[in-house]
Biotite code that builds the C-alpha atoms (Angstrom):
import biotite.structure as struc

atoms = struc.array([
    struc.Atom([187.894, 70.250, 133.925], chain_id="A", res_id=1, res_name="UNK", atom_name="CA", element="C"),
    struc.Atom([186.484, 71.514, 130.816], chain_id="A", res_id=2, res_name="UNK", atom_name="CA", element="C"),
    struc.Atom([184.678, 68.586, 129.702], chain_id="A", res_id=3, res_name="UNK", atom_name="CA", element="C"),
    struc.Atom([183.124, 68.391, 133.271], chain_id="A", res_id=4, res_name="UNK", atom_name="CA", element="C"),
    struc.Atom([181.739, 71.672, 132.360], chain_id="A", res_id=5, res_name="UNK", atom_name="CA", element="C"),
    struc.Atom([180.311, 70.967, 128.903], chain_id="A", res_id=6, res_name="UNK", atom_name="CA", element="C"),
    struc.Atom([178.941, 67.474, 130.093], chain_id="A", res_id=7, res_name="UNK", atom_name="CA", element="C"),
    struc.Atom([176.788, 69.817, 132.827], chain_id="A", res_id=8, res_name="UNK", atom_name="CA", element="C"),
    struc.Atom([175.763, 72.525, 130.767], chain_id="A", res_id=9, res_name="UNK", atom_name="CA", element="C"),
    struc.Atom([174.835, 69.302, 128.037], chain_id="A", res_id=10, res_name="UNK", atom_name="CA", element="C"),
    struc.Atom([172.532, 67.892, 130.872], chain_id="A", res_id=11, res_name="UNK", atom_name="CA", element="C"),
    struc.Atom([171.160, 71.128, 131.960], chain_id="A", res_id=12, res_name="UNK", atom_name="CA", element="C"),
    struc.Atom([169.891, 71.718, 128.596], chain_id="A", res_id=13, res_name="UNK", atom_name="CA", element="C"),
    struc.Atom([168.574, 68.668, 128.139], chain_id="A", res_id=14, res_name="UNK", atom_name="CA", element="C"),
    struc.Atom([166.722, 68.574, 131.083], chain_id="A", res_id=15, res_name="UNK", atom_name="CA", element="C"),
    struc.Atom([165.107, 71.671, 130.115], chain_id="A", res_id=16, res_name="UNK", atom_name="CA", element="C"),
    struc.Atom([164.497, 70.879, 126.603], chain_id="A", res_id=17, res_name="UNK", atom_name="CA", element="C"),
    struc.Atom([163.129, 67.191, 127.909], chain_id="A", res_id=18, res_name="UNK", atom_name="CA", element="C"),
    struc.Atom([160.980, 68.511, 131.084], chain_id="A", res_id=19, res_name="UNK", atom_name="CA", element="C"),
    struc.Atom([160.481, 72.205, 131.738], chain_id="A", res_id=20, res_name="UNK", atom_name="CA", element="C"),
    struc.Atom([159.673, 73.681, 128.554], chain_id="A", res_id=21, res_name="UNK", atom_name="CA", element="C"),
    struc.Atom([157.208, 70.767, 127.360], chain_id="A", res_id=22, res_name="UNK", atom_name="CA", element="C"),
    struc.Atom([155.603, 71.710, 130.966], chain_id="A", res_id=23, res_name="UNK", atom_name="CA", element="C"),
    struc.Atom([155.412, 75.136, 130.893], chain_id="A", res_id=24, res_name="UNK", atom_name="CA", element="C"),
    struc.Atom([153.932, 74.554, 127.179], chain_id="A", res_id=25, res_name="UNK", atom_name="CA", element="C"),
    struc.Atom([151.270, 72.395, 128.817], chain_id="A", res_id=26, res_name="UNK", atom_name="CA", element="C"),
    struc.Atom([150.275, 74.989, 131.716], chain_id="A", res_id=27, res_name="UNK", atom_name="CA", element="C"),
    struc.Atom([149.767, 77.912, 128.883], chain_id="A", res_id=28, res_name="UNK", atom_name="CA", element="C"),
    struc.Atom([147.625, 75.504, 127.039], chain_id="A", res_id=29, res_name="UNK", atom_name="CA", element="C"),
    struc.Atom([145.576, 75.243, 130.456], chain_id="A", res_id=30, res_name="UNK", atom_name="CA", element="C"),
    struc.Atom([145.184, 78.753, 131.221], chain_id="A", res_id=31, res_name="UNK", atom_name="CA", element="C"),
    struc.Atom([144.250, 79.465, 127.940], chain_id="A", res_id=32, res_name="UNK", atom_name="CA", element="C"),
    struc.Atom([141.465, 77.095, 127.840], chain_id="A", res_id=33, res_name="UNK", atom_name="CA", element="C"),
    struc.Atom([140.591, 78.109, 131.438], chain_id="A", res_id=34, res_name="UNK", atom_name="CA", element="C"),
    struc.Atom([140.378, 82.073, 130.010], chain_id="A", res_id=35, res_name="UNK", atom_name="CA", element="C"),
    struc.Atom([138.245, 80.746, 127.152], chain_id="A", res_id=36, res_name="UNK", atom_name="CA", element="C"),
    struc.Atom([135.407, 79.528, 128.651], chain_id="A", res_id=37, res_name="UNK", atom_name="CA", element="C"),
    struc.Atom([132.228, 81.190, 128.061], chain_id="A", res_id=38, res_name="UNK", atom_name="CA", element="C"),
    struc.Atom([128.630, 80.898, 128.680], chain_id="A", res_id=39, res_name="UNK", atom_name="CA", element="C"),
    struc.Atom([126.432, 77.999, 126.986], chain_id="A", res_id=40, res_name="UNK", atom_name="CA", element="C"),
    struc.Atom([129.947, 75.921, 127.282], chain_id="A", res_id=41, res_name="UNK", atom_name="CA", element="C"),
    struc.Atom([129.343, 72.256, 128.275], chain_id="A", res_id=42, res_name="UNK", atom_name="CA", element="C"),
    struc.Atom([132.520, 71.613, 130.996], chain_id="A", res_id=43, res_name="UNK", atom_name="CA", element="C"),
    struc.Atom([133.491, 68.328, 133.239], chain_id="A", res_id=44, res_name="UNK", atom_name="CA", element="C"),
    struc.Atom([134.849, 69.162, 135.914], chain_id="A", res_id=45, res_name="UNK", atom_name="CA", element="C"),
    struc.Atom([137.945, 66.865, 137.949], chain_id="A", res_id=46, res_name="UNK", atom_name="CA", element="C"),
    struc.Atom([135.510, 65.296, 139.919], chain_id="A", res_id=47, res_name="UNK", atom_name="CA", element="C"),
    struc.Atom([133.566, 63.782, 136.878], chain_id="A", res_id=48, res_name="UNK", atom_name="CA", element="C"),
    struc.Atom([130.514, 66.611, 137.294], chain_id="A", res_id=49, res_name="UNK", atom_name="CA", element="C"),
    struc.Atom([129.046, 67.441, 133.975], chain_id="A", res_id=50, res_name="UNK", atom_name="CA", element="C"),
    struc.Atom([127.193, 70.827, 133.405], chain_id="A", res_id=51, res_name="UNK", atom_name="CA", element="C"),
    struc.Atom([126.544, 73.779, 131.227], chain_id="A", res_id=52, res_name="UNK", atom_name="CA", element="C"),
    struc.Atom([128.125, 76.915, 132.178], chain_id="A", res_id=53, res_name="UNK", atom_name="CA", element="C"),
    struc.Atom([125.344, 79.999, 133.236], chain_id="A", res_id=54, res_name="UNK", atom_name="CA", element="C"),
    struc.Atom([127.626, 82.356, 134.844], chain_id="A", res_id=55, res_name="UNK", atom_name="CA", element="C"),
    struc.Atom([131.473, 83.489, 135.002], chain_id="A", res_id=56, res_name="UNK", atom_name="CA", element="C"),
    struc.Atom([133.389, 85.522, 137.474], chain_id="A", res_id=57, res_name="UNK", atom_name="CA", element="C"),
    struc.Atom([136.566, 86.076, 137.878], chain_id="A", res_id=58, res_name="UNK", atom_name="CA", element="C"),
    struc.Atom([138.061, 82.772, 139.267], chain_id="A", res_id=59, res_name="UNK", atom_name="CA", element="C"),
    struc.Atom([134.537, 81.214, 139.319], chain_id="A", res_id=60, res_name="UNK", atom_name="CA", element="C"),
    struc.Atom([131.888, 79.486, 137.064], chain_id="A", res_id=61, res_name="UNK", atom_name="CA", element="C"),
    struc.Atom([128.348, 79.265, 138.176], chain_id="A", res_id=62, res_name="UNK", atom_name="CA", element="C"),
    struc.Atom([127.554, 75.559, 136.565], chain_id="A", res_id=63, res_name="UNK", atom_name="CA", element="C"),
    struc.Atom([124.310, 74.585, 135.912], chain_id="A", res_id=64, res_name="UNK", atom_name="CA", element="C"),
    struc.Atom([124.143, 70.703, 136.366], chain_id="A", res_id=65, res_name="UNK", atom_name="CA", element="C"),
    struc.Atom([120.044, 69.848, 136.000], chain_id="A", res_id=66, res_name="UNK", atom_name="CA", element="C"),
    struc.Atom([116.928, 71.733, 135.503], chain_id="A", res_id=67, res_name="UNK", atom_name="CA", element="C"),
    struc.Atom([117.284, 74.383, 138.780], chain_id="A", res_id=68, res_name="UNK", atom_name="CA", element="C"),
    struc.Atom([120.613, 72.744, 140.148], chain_id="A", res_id=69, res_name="UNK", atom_name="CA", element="C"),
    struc.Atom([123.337, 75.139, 140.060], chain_id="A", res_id=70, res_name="UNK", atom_name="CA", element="C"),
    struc.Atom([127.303, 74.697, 141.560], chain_id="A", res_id=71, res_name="UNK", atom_name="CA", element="C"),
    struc.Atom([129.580, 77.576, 141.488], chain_id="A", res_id=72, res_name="UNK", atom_name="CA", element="C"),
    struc.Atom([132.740, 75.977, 140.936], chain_id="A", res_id=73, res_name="UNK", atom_name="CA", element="C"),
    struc.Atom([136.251, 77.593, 140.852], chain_id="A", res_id=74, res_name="UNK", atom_name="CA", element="C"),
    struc.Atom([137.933, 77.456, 137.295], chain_id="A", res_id=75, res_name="UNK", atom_name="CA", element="C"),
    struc.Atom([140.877, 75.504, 138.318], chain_id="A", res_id=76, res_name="UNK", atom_name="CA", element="C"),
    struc.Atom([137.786, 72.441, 138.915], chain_id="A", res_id=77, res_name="UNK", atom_name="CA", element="C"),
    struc.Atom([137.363, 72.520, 135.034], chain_id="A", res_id=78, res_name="UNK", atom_name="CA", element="C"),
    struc.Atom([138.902, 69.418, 133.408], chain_id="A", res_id=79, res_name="UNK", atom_name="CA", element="C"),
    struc.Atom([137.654, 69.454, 129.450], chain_id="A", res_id=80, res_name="UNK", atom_name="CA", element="C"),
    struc.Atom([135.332, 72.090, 127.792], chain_id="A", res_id=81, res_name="UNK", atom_name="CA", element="C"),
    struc.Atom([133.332, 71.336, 124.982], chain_id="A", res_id=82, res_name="UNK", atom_name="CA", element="C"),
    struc.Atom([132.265, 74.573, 122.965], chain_id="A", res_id=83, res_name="UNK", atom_name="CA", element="C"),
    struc.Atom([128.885, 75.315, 122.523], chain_id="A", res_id=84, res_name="UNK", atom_name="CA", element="C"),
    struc.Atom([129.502, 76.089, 118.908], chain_id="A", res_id=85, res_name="UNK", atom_name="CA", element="C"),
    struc.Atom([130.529, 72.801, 118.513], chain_id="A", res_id=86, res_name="UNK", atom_name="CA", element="C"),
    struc.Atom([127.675, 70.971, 119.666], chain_id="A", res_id=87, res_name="UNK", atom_name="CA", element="C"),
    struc.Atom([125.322, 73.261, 117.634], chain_id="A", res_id=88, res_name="UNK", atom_name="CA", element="C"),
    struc.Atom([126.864, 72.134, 114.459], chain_id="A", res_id=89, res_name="UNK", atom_name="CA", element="C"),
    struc.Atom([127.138, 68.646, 115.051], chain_id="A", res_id=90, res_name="UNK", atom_name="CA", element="C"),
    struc.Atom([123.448, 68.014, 116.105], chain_id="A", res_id=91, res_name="UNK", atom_name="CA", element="C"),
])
């Protein structure tokens, strides 16, 4: 009986150790690049769209894609950001 016991709470933690916590690690990593994004940002979105961010709300970021093209996207669209800083410095 007790060995039943220690064999679940031995795959309990493993499954946490192996699959929750690495997720829960990846989805703070998310939101915080999601929080960081700022104006003059270069973004790709999920669906491939490149653009320069213009604007920010909330839950929203007004994208500009060409010269007087403009999407309003919602955050959660925003697969990789590329800081502006960044491509300042290596031009």
């Amino acid at each position: 009986m007790m060995s039943t016991v220690i064999m679940f709470s031995l795959i309990i933690l493993i499954f946490y150790f192996m699959i929750l916590r690495p997720q829960q690690k990846k989805q703070k990593e998310r939101q915080l690049l999601l929080d960081s994004v700022q104006k003059g940002d270069k973004i790709v979105t999920v669906g491939g769209v490149h653009g320069t961010v213009v604007g920010l709300e909330e839950k929203t970021v007004l994208l500009q894609v060409s010269d007087n093209v403009k999407v309003k996207l919602e955050k959660s669209a925003i697969s990789s950001v590329s800081r502006a800083t960044e491509s300042k410095s290596s031009g």
